[in-house]
ZARO-646279 format. One record per residue (C-alpha): residue number from 1; residue in three letters; x, y, z. Coordinates in Angstrom, 2 decimals. Example, Ala and Ser with C-alpha at 12.3 -4.5 7.8 and 13.67 -1.06 7.14 Angstrom:
ZARO-646279
<r><n>1</n><res>ALA</res><east>12.30</east><north>-4.50</north><up>7.80</up></r>
<r><n>2</n><res>SER</res><east>13.67</east><north>-1.06</north><up>7.14</up></r>
//
This chain:
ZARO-646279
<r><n>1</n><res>UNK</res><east>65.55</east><north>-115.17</north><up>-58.32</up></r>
<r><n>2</n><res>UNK</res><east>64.38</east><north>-116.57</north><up>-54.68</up></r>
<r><n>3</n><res>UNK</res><east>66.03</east><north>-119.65</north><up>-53.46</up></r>
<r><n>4</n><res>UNK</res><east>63.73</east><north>-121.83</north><up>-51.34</up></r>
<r><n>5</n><res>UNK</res><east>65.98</east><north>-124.92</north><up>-51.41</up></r>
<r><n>6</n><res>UNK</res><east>69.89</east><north>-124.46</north><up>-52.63</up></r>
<r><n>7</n><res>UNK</res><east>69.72</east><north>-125.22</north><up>-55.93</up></r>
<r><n>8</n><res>UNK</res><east>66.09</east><north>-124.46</north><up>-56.71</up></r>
<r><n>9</n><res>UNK</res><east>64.96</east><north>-121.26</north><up>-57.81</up></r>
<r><n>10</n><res>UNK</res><east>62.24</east><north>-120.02</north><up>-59.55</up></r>
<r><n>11</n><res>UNK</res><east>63.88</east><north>-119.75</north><up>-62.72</up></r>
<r><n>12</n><res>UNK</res><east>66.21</east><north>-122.77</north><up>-63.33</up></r>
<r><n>13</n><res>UNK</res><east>67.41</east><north>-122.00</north><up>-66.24</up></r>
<r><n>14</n><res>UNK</res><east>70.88</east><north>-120.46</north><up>-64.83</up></r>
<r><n>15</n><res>UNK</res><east>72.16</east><north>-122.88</north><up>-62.56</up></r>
<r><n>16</n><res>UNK</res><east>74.53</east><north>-121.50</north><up>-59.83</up></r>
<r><n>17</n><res>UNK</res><east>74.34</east><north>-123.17</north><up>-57.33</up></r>
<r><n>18</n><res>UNK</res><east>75.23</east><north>-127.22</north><up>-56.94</up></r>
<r><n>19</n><res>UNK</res><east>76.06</east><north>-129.61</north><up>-54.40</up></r>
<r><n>20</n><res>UNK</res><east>79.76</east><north>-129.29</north><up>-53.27</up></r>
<r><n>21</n><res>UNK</res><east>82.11</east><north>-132.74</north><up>-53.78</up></r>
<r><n>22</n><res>UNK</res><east>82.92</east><north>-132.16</north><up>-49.54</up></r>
<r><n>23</n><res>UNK</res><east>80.04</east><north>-133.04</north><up>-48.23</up></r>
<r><n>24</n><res>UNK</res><east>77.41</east><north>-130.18</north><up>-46.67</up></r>
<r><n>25</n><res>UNK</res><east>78.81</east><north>-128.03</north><up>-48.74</up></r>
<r><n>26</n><res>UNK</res><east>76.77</east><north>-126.00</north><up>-51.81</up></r>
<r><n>27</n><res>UNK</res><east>79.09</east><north>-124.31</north><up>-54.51</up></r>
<r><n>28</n><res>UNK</res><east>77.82</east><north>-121.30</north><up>-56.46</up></r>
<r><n>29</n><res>UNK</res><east>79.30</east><north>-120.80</north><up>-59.82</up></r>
<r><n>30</n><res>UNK</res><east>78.80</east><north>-116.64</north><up>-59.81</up></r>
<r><n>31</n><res>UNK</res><east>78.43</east><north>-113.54</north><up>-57.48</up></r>
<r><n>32</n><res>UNK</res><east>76.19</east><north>-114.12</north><up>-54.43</up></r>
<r><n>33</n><res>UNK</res><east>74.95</east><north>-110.45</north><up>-52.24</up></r>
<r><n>34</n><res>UNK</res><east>73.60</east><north>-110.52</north><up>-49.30</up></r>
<r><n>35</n><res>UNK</res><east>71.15</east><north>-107.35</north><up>-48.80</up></r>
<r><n>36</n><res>UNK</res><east>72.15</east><north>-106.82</north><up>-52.05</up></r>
<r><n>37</n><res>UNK</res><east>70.54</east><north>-107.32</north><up>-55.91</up></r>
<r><n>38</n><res>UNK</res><east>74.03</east><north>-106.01</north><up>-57.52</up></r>
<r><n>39</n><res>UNK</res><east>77.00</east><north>-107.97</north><up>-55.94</up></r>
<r><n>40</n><res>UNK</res><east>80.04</east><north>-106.75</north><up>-57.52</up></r>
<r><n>41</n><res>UNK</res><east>82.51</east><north>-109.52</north><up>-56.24</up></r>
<r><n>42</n><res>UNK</res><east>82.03</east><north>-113.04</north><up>-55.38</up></r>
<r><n>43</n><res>UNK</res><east>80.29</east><north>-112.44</north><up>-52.22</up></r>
<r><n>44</n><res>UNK</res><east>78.78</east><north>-108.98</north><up>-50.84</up></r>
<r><n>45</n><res>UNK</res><east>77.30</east><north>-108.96</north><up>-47.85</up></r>
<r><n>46</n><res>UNK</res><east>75.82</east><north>-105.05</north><up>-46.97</up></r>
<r><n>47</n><res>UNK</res><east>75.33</east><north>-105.37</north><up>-43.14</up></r>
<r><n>48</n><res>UNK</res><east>76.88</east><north>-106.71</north><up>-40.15</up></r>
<r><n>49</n><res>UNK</res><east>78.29</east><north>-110.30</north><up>-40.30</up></r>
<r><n>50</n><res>UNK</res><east>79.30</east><north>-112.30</north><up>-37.13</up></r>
<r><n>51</n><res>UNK</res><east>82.02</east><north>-115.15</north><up>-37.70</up></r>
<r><n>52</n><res>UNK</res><east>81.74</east><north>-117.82</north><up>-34.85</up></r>
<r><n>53</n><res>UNK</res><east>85.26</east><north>-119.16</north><up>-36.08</up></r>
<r><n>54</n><res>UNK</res><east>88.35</east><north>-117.71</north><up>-37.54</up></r>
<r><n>55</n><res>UNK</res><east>88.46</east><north>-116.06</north><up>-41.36</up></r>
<r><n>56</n><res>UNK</res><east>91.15</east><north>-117.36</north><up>-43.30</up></r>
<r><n>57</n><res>UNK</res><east>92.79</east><north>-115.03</north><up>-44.91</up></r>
<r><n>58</n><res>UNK</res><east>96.25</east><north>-114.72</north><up>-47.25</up></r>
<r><n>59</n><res>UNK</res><east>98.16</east><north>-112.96</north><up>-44.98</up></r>
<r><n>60</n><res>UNK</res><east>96.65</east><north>-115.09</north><up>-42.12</up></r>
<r><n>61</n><res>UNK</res><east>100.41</east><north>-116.05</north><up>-40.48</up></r>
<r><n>62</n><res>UNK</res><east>98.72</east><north>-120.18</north><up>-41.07</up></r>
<r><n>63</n><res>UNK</res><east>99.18</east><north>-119.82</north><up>-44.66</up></r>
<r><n>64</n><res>UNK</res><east>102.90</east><north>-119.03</north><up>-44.58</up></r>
<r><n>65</n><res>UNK</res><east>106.13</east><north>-120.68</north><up>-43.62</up></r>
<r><n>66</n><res>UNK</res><east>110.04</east><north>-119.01</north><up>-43.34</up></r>
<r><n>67</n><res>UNK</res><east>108.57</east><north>-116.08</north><up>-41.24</up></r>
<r><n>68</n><res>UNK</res><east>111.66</east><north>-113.97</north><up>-40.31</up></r>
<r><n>69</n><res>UNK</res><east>112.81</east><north>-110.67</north><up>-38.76</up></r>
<r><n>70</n><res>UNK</res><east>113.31</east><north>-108.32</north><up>-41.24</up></r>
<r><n>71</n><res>UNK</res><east>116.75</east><north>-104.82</north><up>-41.61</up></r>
<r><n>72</n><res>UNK</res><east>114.23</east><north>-102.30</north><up>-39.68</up></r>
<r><n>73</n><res>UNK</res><east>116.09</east><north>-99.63</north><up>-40.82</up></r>
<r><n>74</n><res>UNK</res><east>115.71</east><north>-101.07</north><up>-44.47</up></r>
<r><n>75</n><res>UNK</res><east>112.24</east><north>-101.40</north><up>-44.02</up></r>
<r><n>76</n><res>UNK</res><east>111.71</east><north>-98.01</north><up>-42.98</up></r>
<r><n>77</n><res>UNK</res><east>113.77</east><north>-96.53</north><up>-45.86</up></r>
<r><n>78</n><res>UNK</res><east>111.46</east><north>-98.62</north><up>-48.34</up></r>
<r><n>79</n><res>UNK</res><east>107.65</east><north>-96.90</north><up>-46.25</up></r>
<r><n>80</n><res>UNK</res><east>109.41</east><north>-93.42</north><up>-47.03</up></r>
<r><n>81</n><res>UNK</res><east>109.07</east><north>-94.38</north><up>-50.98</up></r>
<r><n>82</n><res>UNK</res><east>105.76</east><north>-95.48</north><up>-50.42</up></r>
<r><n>83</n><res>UNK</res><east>102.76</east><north>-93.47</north><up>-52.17</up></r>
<r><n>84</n><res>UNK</res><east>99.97</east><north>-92.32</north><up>-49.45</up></r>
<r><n>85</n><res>UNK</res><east>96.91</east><north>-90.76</north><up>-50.77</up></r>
<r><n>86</n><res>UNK</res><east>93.65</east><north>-89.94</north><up>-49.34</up></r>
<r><n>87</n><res>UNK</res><east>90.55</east><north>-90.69</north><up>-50.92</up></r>
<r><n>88</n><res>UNK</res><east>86.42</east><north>-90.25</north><up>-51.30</up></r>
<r><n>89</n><res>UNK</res><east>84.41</east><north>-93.07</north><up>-51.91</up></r>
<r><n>90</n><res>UNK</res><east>82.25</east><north>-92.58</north><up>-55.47</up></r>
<r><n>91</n><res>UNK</res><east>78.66</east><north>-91.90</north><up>-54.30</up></r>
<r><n>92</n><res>UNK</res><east>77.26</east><north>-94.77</north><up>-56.17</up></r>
<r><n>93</n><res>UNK</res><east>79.71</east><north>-97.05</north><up>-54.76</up></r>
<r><n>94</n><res>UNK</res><east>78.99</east><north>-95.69</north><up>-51.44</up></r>
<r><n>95</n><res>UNK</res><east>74.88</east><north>-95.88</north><up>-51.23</up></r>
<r><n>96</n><res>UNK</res><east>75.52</east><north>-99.56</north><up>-52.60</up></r>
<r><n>97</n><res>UNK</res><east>77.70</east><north>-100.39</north><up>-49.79</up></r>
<r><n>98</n><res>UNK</res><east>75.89</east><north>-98.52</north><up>-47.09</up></r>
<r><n>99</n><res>UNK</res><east>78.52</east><north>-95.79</north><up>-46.52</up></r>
<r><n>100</n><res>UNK</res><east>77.44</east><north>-92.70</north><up>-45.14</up></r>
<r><n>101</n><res>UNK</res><east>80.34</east><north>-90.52</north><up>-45.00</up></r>
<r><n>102</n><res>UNK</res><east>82.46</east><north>-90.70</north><up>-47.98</up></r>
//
């Protein structure tokens, strides 16, 4: 499918994409890739992408509330039970995402 206008496409018979209730705003209703026929989440983008504002994100520190200092010595004692592992990327996930060493 080739979008010309948001919410036209060649082949209408899956609509994805609709006007948003805020307005300027389009809302699709499934995976969107960018550089990509085989997104994998709801938005892959295989390239560079500039941001000319901030990313929200869940552990953005303007999504919580009651930060606190935490026992350091605790905290350290809880890393040392942590699991570490290294890892490969799976080649197939690897030429989809552009990754060249693995």
């Amino acid at each position: 499918l080739q979008a010309s206008n948001p919410g036209q496409f060649e082949n209408d018979s899956d609509v994805l994409w609709q006007r948003g209730h805020v307005p300027e705003t389009i809302v699709c209703h499934g995976r969107v890739g960018i550089n990509t026929d085989a997104p994998d989440e709801a938005l892959v983008v295989c390239g560079n992408a500039k941001v000319m504002g901030r990313v929200m994100h869940p552990s953005d520190s303007r999504a919580k509330q009651n930060i606190r200092e935490v026992d350091t010595n605790e905290q350290l004692r809880r890393i040392t039970q942590m699991r570490l592992v290294e890892y490969d990327y799976r080649p197939e996930f690897a030429s989809v995402m552009g990754i060249k060493n693995t």
